[in-house]
N, CA, C and O of each residue as an XYZ file, in Angstrom:
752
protein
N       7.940    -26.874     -7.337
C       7.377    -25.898     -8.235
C       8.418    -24.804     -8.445
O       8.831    -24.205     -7.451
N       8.892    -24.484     -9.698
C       9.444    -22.992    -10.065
C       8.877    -21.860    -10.263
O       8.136    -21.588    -11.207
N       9.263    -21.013     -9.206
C       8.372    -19.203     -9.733
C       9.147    -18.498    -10.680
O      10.377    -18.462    -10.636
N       8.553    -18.015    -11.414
C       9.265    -17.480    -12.045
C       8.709    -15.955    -11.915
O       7.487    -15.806    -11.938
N       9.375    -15.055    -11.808
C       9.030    -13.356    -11.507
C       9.743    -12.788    -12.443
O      10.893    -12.795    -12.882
N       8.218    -12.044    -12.708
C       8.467    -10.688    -13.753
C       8.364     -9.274    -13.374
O       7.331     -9.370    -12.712
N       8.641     -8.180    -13.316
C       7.978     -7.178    -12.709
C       7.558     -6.497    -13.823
O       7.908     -6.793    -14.966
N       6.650     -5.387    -13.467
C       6.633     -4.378    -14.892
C       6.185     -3.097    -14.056
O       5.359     -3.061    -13.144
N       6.849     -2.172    -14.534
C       6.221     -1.125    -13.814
C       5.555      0.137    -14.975
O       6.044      0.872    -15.832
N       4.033     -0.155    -14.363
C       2.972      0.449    -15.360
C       2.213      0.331    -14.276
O       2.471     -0.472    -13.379
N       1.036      1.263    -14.266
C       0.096      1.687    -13.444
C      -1.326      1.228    -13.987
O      -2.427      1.380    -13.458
N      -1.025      0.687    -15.066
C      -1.735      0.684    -15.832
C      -2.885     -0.911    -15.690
O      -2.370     -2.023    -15.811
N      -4.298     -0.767    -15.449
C      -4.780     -2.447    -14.943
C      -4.533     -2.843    -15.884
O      -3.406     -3.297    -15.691
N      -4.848     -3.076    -17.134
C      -4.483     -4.126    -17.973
C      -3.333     -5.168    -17.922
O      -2.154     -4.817    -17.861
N      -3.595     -6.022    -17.941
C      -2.576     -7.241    -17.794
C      -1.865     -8.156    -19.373
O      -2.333     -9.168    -19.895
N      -1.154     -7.696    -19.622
C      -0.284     -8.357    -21.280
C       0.181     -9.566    -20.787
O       0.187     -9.992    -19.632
N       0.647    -10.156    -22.023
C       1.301    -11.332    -21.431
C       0.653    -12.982    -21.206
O      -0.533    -13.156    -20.924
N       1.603    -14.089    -21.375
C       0.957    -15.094    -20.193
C       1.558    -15.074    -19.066
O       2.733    -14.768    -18.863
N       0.640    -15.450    -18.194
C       0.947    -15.357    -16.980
C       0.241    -16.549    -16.371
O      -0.749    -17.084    -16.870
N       0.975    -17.004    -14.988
C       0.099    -18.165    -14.114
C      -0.708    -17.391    -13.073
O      -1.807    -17.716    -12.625
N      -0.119    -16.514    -12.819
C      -0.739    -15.735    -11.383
C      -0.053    -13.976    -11.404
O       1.127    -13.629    -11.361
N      -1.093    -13.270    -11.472
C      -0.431    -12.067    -11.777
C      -0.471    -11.250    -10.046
O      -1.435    -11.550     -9.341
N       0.238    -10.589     -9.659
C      -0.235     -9.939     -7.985
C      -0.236     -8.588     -8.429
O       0.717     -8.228     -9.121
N      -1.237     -7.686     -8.124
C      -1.640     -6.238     -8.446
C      -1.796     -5.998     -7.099
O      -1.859     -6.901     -6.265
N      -1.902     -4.094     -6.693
C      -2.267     -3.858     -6.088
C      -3.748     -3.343     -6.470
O      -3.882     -2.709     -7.516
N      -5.170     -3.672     -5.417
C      -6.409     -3.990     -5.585
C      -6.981     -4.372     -4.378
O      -6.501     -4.388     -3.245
N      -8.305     -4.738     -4.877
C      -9.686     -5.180     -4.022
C      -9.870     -6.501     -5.176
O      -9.756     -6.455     -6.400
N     -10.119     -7.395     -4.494
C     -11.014     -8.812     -4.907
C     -12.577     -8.462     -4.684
O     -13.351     -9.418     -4.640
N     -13.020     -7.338     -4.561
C     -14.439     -7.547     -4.706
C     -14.822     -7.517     -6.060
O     -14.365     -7.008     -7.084
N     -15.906     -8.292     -5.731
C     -17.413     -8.855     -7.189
C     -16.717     -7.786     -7.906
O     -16.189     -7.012     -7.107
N     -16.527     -7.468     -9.141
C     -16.630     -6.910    -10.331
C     -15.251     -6.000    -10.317
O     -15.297     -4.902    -10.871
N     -14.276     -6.348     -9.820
C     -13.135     -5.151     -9.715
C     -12.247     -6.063    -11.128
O     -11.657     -5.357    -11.946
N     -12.227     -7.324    -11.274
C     -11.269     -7.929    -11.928
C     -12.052     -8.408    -12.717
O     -12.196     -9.523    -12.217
N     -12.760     -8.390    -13.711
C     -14.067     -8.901    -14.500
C     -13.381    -10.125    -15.406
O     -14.220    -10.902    -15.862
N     -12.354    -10.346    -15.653
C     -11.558    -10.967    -16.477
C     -11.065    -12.470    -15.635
O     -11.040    -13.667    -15.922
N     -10.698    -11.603    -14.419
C      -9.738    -12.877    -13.341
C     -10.337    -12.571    -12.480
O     -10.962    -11.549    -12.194
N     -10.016    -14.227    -11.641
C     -10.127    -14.440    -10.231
C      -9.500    -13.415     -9.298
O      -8.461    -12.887     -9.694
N      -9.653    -13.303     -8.926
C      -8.851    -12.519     -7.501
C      -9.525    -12.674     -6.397
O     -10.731    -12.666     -6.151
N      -7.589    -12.967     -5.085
C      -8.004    -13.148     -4.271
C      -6.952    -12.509     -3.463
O      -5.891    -12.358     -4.068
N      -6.994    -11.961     -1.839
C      -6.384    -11.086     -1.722
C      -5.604    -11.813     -0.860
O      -5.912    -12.693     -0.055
N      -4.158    -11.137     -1.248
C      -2.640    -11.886     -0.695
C      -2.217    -11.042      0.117
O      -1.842    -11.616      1.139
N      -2.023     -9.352      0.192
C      -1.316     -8.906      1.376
C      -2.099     -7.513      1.563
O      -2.896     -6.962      0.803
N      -1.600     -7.115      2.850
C      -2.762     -6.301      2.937
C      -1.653     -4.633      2.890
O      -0.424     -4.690      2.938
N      -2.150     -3.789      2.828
C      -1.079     -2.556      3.057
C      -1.136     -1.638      3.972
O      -2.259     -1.145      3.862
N      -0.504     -1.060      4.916
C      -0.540     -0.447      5.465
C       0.555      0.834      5.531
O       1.649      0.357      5.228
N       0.671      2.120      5.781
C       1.465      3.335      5.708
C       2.251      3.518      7.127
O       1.702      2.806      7.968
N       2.958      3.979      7.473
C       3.499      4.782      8.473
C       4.831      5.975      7.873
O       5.562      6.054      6.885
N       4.695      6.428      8.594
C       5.694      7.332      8.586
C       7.630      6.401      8.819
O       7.928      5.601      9.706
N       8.487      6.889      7.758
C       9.967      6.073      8.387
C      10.678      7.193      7.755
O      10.397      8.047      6.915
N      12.017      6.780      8.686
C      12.804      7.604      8.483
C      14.505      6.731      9.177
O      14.547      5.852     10.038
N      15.603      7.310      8.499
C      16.797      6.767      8.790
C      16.935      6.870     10.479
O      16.278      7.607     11.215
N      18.032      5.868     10.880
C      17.925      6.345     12.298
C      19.144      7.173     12.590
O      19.419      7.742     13.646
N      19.785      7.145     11.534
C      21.068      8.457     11.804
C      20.322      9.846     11.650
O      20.622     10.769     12.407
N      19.179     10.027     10.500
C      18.375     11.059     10.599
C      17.565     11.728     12.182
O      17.463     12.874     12.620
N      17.079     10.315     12.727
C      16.544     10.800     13.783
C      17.394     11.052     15.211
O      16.904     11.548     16.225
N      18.770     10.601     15.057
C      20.121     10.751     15.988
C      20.220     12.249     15.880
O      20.416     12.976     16.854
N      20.052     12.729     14.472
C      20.222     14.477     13.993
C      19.030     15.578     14.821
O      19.038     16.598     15.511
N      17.869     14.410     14.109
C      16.344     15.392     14.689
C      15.448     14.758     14.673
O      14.708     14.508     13.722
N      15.374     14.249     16.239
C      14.506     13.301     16.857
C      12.916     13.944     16.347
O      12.750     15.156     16.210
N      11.789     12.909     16.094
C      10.667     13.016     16.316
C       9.820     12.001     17.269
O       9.716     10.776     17.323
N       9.317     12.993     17.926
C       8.596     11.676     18.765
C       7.369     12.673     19.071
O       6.880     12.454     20.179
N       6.795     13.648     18.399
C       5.131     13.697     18.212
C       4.873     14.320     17.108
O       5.946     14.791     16.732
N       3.853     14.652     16.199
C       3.810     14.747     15.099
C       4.537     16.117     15.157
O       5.727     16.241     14.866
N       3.876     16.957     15.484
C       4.538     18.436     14.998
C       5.953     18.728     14.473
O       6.411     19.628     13.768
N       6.784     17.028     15.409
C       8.278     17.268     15.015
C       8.600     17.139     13.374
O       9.710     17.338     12.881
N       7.566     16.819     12.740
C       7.843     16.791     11.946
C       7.698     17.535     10.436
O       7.820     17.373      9.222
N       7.344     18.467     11.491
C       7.187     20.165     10.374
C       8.706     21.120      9.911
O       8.781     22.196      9.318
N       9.875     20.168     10.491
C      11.337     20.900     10.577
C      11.854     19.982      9.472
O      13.051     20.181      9.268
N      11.154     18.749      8.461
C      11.968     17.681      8.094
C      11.886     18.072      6.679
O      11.152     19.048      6.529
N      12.423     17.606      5.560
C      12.236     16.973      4.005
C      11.522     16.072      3.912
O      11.720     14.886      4.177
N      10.264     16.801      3.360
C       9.549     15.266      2.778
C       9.674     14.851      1.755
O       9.665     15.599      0.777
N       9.860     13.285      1.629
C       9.920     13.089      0.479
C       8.863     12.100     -0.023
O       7.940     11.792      0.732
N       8.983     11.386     -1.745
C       7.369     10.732     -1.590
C       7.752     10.480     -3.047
O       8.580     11.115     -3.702
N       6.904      9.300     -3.496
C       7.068      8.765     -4.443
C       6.004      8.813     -5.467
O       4.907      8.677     -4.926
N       5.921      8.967     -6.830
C       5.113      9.245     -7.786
C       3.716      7.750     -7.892
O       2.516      7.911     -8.118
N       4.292      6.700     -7.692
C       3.366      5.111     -7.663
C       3.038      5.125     -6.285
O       3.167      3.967     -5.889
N       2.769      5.678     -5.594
C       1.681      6.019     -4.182
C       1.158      7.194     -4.015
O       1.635      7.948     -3.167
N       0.288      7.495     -4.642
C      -0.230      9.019     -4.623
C      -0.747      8.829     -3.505
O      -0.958      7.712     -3.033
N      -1.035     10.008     -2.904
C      -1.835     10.137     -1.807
C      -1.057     10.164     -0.407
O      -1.209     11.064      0.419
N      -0.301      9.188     -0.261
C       0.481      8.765      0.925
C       0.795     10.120      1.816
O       0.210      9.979      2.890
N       1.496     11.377      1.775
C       1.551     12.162      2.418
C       0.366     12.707      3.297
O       0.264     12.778      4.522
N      -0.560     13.096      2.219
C      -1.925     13.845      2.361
C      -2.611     12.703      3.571
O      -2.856     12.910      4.760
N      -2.787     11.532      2.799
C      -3.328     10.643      3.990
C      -3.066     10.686      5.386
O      -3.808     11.104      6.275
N      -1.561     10.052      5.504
C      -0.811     10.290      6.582
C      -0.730     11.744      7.455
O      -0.832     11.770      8.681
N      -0.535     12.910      6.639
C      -0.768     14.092      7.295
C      -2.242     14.557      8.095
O      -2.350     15.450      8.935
N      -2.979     13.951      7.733
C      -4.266     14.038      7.889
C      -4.922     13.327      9.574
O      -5.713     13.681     10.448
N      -3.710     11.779      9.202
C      -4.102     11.128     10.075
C      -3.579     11.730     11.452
O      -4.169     11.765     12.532
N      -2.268     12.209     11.108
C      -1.491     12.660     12.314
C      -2.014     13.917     12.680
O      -1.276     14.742     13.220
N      -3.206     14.161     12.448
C      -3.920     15.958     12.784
C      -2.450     17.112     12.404
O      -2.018     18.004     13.134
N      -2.041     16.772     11.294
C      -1.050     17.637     10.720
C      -1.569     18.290      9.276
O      -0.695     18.709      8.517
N      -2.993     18.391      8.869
C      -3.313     19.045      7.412
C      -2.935     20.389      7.189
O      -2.854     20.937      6.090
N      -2.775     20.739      7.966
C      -1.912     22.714      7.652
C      -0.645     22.350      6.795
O      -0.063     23.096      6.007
N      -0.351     21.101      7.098
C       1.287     20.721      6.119
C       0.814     19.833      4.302
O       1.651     19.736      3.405
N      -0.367     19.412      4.194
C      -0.567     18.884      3.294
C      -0.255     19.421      1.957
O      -0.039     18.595      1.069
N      -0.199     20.632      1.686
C       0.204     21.854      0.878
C       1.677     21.686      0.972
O       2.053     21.469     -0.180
N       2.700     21.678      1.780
C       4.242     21.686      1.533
C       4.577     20.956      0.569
O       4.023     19.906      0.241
N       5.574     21.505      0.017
C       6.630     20.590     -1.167
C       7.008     19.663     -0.802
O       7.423     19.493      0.344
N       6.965     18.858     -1.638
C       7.925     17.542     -1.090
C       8.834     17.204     -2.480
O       8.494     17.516     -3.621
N      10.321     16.346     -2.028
C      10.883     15.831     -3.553
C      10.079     15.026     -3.374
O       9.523     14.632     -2.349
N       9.933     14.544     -5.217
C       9.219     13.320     -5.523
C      10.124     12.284     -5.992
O      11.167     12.714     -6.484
N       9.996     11.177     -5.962
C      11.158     10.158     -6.736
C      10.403      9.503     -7.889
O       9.570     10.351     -8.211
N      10.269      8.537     -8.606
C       9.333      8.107     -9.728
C       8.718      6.739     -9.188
O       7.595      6.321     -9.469
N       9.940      5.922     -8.108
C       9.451      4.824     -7.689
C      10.106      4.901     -6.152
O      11.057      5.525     -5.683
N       8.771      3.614     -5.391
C       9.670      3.940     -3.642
C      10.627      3.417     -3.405
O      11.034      3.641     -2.264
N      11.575      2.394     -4.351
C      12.519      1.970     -4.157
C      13.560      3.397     -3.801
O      14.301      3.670     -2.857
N      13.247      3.980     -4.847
C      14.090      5.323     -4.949
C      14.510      5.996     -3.486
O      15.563      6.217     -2.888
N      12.830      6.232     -3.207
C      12.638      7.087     -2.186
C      13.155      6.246     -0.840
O      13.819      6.778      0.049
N      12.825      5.132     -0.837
C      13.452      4.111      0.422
C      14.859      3.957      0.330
O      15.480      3.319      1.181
N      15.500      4.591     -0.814
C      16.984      4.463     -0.517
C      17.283      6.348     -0.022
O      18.208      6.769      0.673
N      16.311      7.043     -0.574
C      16.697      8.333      0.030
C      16.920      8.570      1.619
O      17.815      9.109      2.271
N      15.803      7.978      1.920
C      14.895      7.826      3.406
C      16.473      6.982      4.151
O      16.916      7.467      5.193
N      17.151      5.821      3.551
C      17.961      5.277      4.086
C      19.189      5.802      4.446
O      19.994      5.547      5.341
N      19.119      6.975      3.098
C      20.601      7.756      3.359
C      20.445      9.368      4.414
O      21.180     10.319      4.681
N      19.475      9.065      4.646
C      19.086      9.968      5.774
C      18.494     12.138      5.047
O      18.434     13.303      5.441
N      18.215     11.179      3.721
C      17.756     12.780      2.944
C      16.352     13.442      3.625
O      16.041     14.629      3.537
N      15.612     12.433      4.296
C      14.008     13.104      4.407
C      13.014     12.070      4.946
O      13.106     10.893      4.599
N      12.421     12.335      5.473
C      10.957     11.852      5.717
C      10.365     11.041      4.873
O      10.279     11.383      3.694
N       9.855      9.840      5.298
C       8.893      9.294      4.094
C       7.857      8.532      4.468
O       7.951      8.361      5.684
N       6.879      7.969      4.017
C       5.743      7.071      4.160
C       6.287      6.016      3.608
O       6.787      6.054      2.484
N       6.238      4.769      4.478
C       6.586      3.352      3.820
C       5.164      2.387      3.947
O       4.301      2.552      4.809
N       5.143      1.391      2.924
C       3.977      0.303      3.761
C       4.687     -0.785      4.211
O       5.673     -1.319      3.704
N       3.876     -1.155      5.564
C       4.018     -1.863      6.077
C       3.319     -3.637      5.486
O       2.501     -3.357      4.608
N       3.349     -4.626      5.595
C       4.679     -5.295      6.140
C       5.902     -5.332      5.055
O       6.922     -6.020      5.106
N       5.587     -4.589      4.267
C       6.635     -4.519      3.086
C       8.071     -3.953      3.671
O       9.160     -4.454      3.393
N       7.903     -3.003      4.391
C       9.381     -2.585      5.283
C       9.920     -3.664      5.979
O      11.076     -3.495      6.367
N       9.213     -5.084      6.326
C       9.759     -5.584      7.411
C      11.563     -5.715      7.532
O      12.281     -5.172      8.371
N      11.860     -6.378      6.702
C      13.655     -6.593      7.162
C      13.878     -5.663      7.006
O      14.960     -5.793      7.579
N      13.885     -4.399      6.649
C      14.701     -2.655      6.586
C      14.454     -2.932      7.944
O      15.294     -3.511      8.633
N      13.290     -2.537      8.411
C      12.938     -2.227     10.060
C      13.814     -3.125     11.109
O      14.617     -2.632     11.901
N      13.491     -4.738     10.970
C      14.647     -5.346     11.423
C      15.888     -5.134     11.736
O      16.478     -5.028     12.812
N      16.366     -5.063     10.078
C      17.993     -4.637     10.138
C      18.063     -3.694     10.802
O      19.116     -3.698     11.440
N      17.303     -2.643     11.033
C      17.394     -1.324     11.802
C      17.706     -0.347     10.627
O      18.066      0.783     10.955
N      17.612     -0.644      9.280
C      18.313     -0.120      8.498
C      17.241      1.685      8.202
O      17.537      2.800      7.772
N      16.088      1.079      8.692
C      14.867      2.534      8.748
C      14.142      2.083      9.983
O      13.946      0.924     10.349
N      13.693      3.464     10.692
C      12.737      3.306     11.761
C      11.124      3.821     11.439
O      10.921      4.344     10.343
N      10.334      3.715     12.105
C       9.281      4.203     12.290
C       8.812      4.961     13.521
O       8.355      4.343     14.482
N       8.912      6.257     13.513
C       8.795      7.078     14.786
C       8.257      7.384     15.324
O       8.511      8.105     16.289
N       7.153      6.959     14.944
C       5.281      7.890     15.134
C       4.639      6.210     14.585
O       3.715      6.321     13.779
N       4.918      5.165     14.835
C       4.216      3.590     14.661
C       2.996      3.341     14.950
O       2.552      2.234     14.644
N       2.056      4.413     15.685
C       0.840      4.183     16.026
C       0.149      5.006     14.959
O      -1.060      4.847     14.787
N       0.672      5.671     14.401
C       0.298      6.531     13.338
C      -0.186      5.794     11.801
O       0.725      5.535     11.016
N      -1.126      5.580     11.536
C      -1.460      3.994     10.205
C      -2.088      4.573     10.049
O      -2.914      5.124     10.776
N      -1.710      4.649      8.255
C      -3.275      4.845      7.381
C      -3.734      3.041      6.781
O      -2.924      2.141      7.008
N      -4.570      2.844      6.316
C      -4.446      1.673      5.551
C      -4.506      1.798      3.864
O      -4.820      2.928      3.491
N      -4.312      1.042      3.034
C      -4.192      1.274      1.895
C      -4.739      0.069      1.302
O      -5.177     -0.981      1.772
N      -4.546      0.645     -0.161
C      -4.740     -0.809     -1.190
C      -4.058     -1.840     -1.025
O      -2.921     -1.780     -1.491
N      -4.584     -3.504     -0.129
C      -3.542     -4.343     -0.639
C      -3.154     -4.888     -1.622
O      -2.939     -3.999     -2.447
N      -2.938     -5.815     -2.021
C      -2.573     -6.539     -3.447
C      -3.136     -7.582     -3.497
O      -3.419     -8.145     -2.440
N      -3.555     -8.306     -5.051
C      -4.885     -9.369     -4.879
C      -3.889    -10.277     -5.946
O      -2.913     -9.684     -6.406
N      -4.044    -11.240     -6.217
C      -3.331    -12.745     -6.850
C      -4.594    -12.570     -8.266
O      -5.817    -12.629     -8.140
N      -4.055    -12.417     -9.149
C      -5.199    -12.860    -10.038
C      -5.046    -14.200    -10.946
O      -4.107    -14.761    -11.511
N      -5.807    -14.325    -10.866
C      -5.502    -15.778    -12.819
C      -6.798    -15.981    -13.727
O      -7.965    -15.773    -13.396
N      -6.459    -16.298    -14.579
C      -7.283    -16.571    -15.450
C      -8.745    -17.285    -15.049
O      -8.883    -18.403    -14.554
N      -9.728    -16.391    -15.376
C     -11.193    -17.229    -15.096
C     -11.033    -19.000    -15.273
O     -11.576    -19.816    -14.527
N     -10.185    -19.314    -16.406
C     -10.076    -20.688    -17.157
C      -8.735    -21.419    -16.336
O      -8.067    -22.225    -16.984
N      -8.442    -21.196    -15.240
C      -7.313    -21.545    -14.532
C      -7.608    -22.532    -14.213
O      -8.746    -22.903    -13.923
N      -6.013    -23.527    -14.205
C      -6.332    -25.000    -13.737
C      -6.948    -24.729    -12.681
O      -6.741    -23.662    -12.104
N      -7.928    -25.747    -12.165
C      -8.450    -26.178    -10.216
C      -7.750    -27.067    -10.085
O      -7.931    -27.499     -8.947
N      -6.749    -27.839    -10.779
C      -5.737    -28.589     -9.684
C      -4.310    -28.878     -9.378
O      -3.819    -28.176    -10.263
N      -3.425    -29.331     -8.849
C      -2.208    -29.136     -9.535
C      -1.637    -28.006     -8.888
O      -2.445    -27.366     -8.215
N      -0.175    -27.479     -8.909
C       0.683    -26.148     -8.307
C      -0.386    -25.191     -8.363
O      -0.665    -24.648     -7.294
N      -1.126    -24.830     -9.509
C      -1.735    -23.187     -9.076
C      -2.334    -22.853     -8.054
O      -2.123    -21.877     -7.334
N      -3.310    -23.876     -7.937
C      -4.522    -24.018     -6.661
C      -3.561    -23.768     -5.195
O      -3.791    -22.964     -4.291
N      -2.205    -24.937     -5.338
C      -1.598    -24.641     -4.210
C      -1.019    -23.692     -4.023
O      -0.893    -23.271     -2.873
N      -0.575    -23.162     -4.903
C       0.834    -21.896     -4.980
C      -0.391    -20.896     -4.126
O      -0.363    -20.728     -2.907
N      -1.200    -20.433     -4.838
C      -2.702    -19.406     -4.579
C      -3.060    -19.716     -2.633
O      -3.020    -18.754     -1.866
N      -3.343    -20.979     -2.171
C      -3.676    -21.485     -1.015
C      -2.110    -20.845      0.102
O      -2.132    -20.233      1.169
N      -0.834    -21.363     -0.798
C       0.141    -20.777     -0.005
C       0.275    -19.530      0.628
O       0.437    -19.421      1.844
N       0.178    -18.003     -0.637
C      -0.034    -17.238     -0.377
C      -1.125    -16.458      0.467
O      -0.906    -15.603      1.325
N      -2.358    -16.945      0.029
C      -3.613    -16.672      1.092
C      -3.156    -16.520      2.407
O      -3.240    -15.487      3.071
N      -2.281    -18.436      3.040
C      -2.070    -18.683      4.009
C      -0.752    -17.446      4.394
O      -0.798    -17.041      5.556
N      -0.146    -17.127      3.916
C       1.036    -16.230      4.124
C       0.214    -14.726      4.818
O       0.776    -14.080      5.702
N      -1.177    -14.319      4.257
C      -1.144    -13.149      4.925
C      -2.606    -13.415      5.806
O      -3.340    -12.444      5.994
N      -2.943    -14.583      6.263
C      -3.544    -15.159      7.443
C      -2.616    -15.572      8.223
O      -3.039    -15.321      9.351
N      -1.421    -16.140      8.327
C      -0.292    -15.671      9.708
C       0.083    -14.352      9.987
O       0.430    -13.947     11.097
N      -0.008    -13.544      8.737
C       0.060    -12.088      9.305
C      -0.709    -11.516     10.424
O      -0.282    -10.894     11.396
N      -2.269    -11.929     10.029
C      -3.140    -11.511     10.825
C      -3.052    -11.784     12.496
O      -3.248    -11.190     13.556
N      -2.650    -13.007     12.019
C      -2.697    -13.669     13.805
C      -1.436    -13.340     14.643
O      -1.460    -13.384     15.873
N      -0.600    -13.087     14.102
C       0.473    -12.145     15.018
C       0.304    -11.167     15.950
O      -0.360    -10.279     15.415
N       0.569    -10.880     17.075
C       0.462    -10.383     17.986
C       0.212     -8.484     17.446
O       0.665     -7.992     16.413
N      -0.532     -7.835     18.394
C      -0.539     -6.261     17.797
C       0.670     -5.713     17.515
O       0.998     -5.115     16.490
N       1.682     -6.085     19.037
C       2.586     -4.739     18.219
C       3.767     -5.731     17.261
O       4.643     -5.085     16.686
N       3.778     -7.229     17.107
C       4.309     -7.285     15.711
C       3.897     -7.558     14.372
O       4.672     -8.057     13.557
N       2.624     -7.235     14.082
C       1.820     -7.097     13.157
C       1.663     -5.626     12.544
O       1.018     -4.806     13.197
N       2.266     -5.232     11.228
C       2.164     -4.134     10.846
C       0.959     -3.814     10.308
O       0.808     -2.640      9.971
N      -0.382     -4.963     10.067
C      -1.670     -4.524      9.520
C      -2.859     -4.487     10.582
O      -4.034     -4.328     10.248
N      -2.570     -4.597     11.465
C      -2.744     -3.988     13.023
C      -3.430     -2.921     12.957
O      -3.118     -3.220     11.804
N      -4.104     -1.888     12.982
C      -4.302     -0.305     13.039
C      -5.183     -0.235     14.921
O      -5.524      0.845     15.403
């Protein structure tokens, strides 16, 4: 089978286009996708990351440390600070400035070059984290978020690549699940 990937960046639900399988971030419950199937492929989760030459500069290792930093934060995850601040019994900071970037690619290359503080989701960081290329300093610290749902057409083949391609992915974030706590980033 060939995938073929498109991205588009719009916030927007409406879906243009043909498409075999579209992935949004969403809920598959009754009536969220009235058009398409949906079914849910990955799940999301937040933590706090940051470069590790940043934290060589100014270690954090409980929340408060992190009232001395740059936050930074991306315009296509609203919320992420506020959440996270909240979770870490840090809301006296929810009010601070933060730079904004337009997308988290942006901000995950800021975060890499050691400019500031950021919220990443998890398991989406995985090889940064790996490579060591960003850490997570405060890892017990999880908000959860919107994951992302597979949609297709109400009128979608039932047999043939789609059914499987769809079954693949499912199966991709049911090994997530079964991974051990601390290497499972949808864990909380």
């Amino acid at each position: 089978m060939e995938v073929v990937v498109t991205t588009v960046s719009t916030v927007h639900e409406e879906l243009r286009g043909g498409f075999d399988v579209a992935i949004r971030r969403g809920v598959a419950s009754k009536g969220s996708w009235p058009r398409y199937n949906a079914i849910p492929v990955l799940e999301d989760v937040d933590t706090l990351i940051m470069s590790p030459k940043l934290f060589a500069k100014h270690p954090i290792h409980t929340p408060a440390d992190v009232e001395g930093h740059v936050l930074l934060a991306t315009e296509t995850r609203p919320g992420e600070w506020v959440d996270w601040l909240e979770a870490a019994g840090l809301s006296h900071l929810v009010g601070r400035p933060r730079r904004v970037f337009d997308h988290f690619f942006i901000t995950r290359q800021a975060i890499d070059d050691g400019f500031g503080l950021g919220i990443g989701p998890l398991p989406l960081l995985d090889v940064d984290l790996t490579s060591g290329r960003i850490m997570t300093p405060l890892p017990e610290i999880r908000v959860r978020r919107t994951g992302y749902v597979a949609l297709t057409a109400l009128d979608a083949e039932k047999t043939g690549a789609l059914p499987a391609f769809l079954a693949w992915l499912a199966a991709q974030q049911e090994q997530m699940r079964d991974l051990p706590n601390d290497l499972n980033p949808n864990r909380c």
